[in-house]
N, C-alpha and C positions, 0 to 999 in steps of 0.2 A: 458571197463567196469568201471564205478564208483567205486569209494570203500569209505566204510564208509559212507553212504549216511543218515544215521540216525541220527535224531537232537537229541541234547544233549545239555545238559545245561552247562554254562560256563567251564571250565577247572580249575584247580586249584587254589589254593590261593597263593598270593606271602608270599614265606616261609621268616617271618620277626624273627624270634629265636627258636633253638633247643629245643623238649623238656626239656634238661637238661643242668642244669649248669656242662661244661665239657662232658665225655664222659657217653655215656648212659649204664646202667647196670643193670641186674634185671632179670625178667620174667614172666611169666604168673602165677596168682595168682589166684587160686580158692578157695578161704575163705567159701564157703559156704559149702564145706566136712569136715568143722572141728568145734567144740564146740568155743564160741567167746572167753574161758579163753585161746586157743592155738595160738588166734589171737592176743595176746601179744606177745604171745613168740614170734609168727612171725616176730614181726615189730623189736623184742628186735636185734633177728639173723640177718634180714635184715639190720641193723642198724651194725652191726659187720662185714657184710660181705662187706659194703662197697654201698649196693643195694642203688640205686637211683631213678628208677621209675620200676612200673608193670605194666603188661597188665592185668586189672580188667575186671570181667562181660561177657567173651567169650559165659559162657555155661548157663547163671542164669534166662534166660528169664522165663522158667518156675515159677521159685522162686521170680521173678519181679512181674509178673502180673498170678499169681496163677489160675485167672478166667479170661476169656474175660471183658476189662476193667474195672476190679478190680486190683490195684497196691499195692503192699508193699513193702516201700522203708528204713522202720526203719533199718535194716539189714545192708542194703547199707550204710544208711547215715553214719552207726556206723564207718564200716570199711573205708569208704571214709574220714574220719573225723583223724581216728585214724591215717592213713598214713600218711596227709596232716600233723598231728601235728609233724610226726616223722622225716619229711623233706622228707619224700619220694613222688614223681611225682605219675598221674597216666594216663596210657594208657586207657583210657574207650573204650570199646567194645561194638558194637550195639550186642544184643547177638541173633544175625538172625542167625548165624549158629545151635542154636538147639530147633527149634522150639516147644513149649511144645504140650502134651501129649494132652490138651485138644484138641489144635487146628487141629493136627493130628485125633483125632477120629473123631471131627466136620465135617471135610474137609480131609478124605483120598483122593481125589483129585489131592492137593498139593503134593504127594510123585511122586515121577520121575519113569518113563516107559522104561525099559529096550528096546532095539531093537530089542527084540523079543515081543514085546504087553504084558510082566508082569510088573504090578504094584510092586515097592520094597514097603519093609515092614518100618516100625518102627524101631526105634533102633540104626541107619549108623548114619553116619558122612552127614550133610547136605544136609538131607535128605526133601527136595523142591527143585519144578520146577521154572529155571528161568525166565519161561514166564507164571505163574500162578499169574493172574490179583488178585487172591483171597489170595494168600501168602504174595503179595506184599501189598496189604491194609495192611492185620496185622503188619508187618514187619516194615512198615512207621508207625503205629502207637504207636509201642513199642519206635520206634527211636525218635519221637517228643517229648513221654514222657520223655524219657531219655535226652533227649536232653532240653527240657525246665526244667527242674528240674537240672541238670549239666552242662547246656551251660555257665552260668560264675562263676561256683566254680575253686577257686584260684588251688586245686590238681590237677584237668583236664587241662591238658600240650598237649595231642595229643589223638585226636580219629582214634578209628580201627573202619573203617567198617567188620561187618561177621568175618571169619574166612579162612582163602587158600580156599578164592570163587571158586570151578569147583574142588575142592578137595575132590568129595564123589558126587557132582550133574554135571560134567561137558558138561554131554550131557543129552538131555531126548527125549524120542522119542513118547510124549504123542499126542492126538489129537489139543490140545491148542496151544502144540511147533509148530507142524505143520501147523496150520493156522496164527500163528505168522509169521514162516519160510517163508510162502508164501507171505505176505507182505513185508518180506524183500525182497526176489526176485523181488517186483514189483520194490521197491525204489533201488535195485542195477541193474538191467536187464530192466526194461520198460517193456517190452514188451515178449509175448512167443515164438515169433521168434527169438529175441538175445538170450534167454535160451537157444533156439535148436541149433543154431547156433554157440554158444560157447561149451555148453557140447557134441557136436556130435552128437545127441540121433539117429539118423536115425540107429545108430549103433545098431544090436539086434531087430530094428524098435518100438524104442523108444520113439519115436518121441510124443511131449506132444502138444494136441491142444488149451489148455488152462492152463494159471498158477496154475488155481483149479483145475489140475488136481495132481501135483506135489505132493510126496509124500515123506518124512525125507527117507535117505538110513536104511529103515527096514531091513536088512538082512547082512550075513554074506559081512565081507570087498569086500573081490575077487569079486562079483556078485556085484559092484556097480558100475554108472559109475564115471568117476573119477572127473571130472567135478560135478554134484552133490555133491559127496561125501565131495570136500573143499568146498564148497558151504555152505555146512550145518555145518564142521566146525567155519568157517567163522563168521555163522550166530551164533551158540554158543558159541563162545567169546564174541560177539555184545551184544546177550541177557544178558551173566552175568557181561557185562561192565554195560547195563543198570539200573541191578540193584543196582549194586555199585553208581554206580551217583544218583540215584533216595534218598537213604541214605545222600549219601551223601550230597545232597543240603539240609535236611532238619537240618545236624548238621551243615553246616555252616548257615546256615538262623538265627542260636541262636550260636554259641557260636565264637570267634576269632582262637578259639585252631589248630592247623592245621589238618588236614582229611589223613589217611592213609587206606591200606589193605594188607594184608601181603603175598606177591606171594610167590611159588616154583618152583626157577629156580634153576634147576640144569644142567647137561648135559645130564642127560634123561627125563628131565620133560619139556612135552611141552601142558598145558592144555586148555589155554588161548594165548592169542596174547599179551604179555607183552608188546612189540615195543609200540602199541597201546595204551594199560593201560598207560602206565608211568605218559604222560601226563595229568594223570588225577587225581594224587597225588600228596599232598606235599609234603609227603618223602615216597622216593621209599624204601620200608623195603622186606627182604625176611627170609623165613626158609629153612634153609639149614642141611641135615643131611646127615654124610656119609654112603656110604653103601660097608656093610661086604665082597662082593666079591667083592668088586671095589680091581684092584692092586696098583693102584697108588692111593689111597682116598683124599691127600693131594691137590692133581693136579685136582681134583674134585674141592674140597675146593676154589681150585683158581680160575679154570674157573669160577663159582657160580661169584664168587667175581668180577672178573674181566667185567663181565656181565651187576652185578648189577651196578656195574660203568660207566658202557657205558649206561646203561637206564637210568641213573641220569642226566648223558650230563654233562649240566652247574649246576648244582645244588649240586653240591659235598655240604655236601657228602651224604651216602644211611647209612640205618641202619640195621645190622643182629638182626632181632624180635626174628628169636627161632633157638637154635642147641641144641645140646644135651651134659650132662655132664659124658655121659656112653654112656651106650645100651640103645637104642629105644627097641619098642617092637612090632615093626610091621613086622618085617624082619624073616627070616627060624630061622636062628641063628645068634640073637644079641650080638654083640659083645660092651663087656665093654672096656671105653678108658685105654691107659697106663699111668704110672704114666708122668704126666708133658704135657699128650697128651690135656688135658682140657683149657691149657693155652696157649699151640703151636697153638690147633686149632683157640682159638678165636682172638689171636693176628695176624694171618695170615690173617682174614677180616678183622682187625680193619688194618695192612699194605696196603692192595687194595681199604681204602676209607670207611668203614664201623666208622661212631663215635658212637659206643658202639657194648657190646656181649651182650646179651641175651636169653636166654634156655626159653624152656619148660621142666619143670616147677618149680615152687620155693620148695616146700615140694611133694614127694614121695605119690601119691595115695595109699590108702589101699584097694580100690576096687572099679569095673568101666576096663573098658575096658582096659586101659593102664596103670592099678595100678602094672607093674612091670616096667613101662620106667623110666628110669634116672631122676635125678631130681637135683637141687641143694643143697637142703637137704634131703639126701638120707633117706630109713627107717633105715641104722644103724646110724641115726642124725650126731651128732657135731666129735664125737670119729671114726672118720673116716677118710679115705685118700682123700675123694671127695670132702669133708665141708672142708679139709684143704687146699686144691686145689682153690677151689671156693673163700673163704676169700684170698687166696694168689693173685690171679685173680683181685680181686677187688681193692686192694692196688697196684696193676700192672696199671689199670685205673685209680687210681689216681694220681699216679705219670708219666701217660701219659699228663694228661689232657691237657698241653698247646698245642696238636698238635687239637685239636678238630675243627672243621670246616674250617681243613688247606685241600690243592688238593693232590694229588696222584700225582707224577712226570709224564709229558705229554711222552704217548708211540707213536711210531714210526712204529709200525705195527698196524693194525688195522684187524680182524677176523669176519665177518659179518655173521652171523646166523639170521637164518627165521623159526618160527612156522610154516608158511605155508607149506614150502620144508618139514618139517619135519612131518607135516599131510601126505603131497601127498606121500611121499616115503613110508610111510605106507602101503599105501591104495593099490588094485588091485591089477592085475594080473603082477606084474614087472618083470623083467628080472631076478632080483631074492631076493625072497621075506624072506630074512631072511637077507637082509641089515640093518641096524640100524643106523639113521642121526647123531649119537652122534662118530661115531665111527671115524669118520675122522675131527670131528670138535673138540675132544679131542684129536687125532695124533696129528694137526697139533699146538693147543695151547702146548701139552705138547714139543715138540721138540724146541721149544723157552724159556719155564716155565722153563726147564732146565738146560738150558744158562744163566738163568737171565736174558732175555730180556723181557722188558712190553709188554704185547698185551692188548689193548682193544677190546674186545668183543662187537659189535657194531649191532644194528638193521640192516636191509640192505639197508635202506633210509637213514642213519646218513650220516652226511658230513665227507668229507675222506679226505680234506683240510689238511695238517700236517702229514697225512703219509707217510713214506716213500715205506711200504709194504702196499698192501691188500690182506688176502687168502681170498677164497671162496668154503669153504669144503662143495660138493653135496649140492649146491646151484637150488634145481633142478626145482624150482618156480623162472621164472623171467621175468618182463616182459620187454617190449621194452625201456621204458624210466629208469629203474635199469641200463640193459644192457648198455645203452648210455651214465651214470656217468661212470662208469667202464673201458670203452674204452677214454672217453675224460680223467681218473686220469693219463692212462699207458701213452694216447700221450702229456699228460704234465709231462710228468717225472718223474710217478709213476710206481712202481714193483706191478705185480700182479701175485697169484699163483692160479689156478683154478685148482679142482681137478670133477674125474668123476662126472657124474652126474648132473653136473651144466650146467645150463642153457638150459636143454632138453623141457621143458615144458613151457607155454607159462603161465599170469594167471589164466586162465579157465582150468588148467591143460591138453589143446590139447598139443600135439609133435608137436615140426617145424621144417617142413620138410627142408631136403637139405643136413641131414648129423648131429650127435652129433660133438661139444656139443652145436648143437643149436643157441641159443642168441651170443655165444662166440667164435662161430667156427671161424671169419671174426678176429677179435683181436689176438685167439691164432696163426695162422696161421695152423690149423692143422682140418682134416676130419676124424672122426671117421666110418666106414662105417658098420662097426656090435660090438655090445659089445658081450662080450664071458666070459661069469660067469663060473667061476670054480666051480668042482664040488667036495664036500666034501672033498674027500681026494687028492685032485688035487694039487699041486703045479707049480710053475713055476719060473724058476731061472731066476735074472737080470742078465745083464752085470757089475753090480757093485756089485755081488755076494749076494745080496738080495734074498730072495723067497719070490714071492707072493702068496698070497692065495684070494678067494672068486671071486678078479674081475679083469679082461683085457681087451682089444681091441683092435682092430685091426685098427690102427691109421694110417692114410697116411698124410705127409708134404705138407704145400702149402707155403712155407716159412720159417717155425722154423725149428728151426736146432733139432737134437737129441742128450739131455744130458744123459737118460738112456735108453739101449733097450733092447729086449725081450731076452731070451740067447737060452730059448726052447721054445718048446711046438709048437703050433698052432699058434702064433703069431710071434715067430723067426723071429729076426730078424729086427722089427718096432719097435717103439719107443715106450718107457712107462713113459718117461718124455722128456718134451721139452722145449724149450725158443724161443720166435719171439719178434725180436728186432723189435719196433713201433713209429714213432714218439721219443722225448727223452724220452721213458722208453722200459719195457722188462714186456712180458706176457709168463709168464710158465704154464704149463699145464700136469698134473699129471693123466693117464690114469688107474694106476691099484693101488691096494687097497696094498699100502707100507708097508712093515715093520716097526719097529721104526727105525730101526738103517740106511735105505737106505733113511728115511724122516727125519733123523736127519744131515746125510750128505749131502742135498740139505740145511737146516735151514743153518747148517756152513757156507756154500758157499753163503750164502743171507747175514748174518750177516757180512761175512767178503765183500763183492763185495760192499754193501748198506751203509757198516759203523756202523750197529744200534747198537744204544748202550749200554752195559751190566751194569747192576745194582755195577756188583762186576763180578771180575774172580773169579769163585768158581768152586767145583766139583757139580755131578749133583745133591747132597744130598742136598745144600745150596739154601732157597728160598730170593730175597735181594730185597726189595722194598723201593722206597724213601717217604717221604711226604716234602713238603713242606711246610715251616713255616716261618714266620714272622723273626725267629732269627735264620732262617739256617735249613736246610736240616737235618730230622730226619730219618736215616736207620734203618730200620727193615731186622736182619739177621736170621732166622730159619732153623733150623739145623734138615729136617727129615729122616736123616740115625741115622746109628746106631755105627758110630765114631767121634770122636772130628775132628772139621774142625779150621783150620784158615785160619782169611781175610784178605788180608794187605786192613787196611781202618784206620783212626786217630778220635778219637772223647772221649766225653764223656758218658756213658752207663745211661740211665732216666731211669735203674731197681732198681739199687743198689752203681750208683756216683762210678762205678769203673771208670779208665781214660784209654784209648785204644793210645798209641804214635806209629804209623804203621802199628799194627797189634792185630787184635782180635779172643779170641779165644772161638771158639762160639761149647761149648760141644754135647754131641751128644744128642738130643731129647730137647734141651733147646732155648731159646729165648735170643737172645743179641736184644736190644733195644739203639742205642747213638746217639747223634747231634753231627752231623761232625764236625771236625775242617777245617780249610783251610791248604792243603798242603802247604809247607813251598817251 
């Protein structure tokens, strides 16, 4: 099957200078909720805090063009003017994520269709269809306006397209999607025999006799076939890729400024096909927020990081657009940071590659839907621990600054994640449907995060050249030519860790036959021949005194030897981790859903067998990341327990010019930031 068969206009611009001199700082800036005498103050704080550029215009379209092409831009020019004189950058926003009021009653239309055939209302977050020819007209002509009036004002430093495009519209199941959808199928399928023929339809007697017949998966997940169902993922990525491009050709056609949009990658956000996207920005920016029941939130933080690092490639470095300086206020119970916790977070992306922090939002809403979320300037303003925090912040970026458009030290493991695997695992009738794709692709990054060893977080087409390691956490989309880099890394002398689930499914998401894990079985050396989900309260004891819980199988050897096996249960006895030596490398294979502490004692055993190498010996509280720079190697050590740690490392500290001669001592919730010295 082809993929991506949809033309598209050129790829991005070559990124020829950062937004900002130095490292980026700021935030989303909605001037138009406040009287223009407070739009002094603003620029006055902003000017104090250290702020360097914002994201202007996200939500103003209304207030841009008040009538169908009728414009008013006095407003703007003021505050565009007023920034530009205060030295401050500006992020301009095409403000297509909030479509106005007018155009909404014009064309209800444009609002997206739930899968059950209800029109949504007014009011949401991005709230248009991405394949509505009539949204898209308005939307381009907001941006041309915008854009021919701002394409060569000296403040516009970088444009944002939209807002977390697929973040409130990412699916729509209207009659327009649908006939769109069907044209995709033709240009990715030809014909309605490959359709039937890849998604199985005979199955249920399914079977479609023409592509017009084909219909978006209207109904509950389970009831759909599986094949369709990424299908139509697939096809809603594509669509709101298109729309992004469509914008985005009309701001570069006027201005030099480089073109962004701001994803949400996190380890549970999978909306869009970001692998995809990437290439189609000039700087890969994301919003990252942590969430309150996460136990480890930190190691979120990293993965995020470590991600957008691997979508950047060559182009180091990527830029955090928005996190937050508290509680959000979309969660059950938002949780306010702790003290020192607004500086740990934002210096842990700015150590994984990020050159700048940035929040949503600069000043504290008073009403409006998220007029309780955190802010930079909170509602109890200046006289606060948060404003003290946030200027503390900002003088922390400036005496960063010379590491700014330096690389991340080259990691050695490399961790491959897939949207797709993570639609399909979703979806249907699985063996059991309350698995969750983040769950082992966060085991497996944290038991290295731990150690202090890099991983880069990789699409599953990146080149693997330079690793030593590659995992593959329920990689369960793969198709024949993946599978064939993967096999050719381990027989040139690559480690590879595959864990369940990977490689069952083919890319039309049929099973291939012969035995899990499918694509991998012939590499790992090993035959799964029934998986066996535990049930609720099931457990089942390792040989290395582990319990598993949710997933097992019943694995049989065709060459790998067995490093951990079953102790009870229904499987006793067979193996629940292996190794098959290949060529010059080793393919392990990971049958059942690990503990941390039985997948922390495999990491050991990789890291010490492999050599890879540790940032810093530290305990597991210490995060140690390097960047590289023109005049030596700057460490970032982050300290998120809750005792003082020390590191034997030698340098000078770029927070406060203390001098480290062996050993530093890096307190507990604090940030040691120093340019190494050369051991003696």
């Amino acid at each position: 099957m082809a993929r991506r068969a949809t033309e598209r206009p050129p790829t991005r611009h070559a990124l020829t200078g950062w937004p900002t001199d130095g490292l980026s700082y700021g935030g989303d800036y909605n001037p138009e909720q406040w009287a223009p005498e407070v739009w002094r103050e603003d620029v006055r704080l902003m000017r104090e805090a250290g702020v360097n550029i914002v994201t202007l215009g996200v939500f103003s379209w209304g207030l841009l063009e008040p009538r169908e092409g009728e414009y008013d831009w006095g407003w703007f020019d003021e505050i565009i003017g007023l920034l530009h004189e205060s030295g401050i950058a500006v992020d301009l926003a095409t403000p297509t994520a909030a479509p106005p009021s007018w155009l909404l009653h014009a064309h209800p239309e444009v609002l997206p269709v739930d899968a059950y055939g209800v029109r949504e209302q007014p009011g949401g977050r991005l709230g248009w269809c991405a394949s509505s020819p009539v949204f898209r007209e308005h939307a381009l002509r907001i941006t041309t306006a915008l854009a021919e009036r701002y394409g060569d004002h000296p403040a516009v430093r970088l444009w944002h397209v939209s807002n977390e495009l697929g973040g409130g519209n990412g699916r729509c199941w209207c009659d327009v999607s649908a006939a769109r959808f069907r044209e995709w199928l033709r240009a990715e399928y030809g014909t309605v025999e490959a359709v039937n023929a890849a998604w199985g339809t005979a199955f249920w007697g399914h079977t479609f006799a023409d592509i017009d017949h084909i219909e978006p998966p209207r109904s509950e997940q389970h009831k759909v076939n599986p094949g369709l169902f990424l299908a139509y993922e697939r096809f809603s990525s594509d669509e709101l890729l298109e729309h992004y491009l469509a914008e985005a050709a009309v701001l570069r056609a006027h201005s030099e400024a480089p073109v962004t949009t701001n994803f949400m990658v996190g380890s549970g956000r999978h909306v869009v096909d970001y692998s995809d996207w990437a290439a189609h920005v000039d700087v890969v920016a994301n919003d990252h927020y942590t969430i309150v029941d996460d136990p480890v939130r930190e190691q979120d933080l990293a993965f995020a990081a470590d991600r957008m690092r691997g979508l950047a490639a060559d182009r180091t470095p990527w830029l955090l657009m928005e996190h937050s300086t508290g509680a959000p206020s979309w969660q059950q119970r938002n949780r306010a940071k702790a003290p020192g916790e607004i500086l740990r977070n934002a210096l842990a992306h700015v150590a994984r590659g990020s050159d700048g922090a940035m929040f949503f939002q600069w000043r504290a809403s008073t009403a409006g839907t998220e007029q309780f979320h955190s802010a930079m300037l909170p509602h109890a303003g200046t006289e606060s621990r948060v404003w003290r925090e946030v200027v503390r912040l900002g003088d922390a970026l400036r005496r960063l600054r010379s590491i700014a458009g330096s690389p991340v030290e080259p990691a050695k493991v490399a961790l491959l994640v897939d949207e797709e695997s993570a639609w399909a695992l979703q979806q249907g009738l699985k063996p059991h449907r309350a698995l969750r794709y983040s769950r082992e692709t966060r085991l497996w990054h944290r038991v290295f995060w731990q150690r202090q060893v890099l991983v880069d977080v990789l699409p599953v087409d990146a080149d693997l050249d330079g690793y030593d390691l590659v995992v593959l956490p329920t990689l369960l989309v793969v198709s024949d030519a993946q599978a064939a880099r993967v096999d050719a890394f381990v027989r040139g002398g690559g480690t590879a860790l595959v864990t369940y689930l990977s490689g069952v499914v083919d890319e039309t998401s049929r099973v291939r036959g012969g035995g899990y894990p499918g694509a991998f079985r012939d590499l790992l050396g090993v035959t799964t021949e029934e998986f066996r989900p535990l049930q609720a309260d099931e457990t089942v004891r390792l040989s290395d005194g582990g319990e598993v819980t949710d997933w097992s199988e019943d694995t049989n050897l065709h060459g790998a030897e067995a490093v951990v096996t079953y102790a009870d249960g229904d499987s006793a006895g067979r193996a629940a981790v292996t190794r098959n030596a290949v060529g010059d490398g080793a393919a392990w294979y990971v049958s059942a859903q690990l503990p941390l502490d039985s997948a922390t004692r495999i990491a050991d055993r990789l890291i010490d067998e492999l050599g890879l190498p540790r940032a810093v010996e530290a305990g597991t509280g210490i995060e140690a990341v390097r960047r590289r720079t023109p005049d030596g190697d700057v460490l970032f050590l982050v300290n998120h327990s809750d005792a003082d740690e020390t590191v034997a490392v030698s340098g000078r500290s770029l927070l406060d010019d203390t001098t480290f001669d062996g050993a530093a001592l890096v307190p507990a919730g604090r940030v040691v930031v120093l340019r190494e010295s050369a051991a003696e």
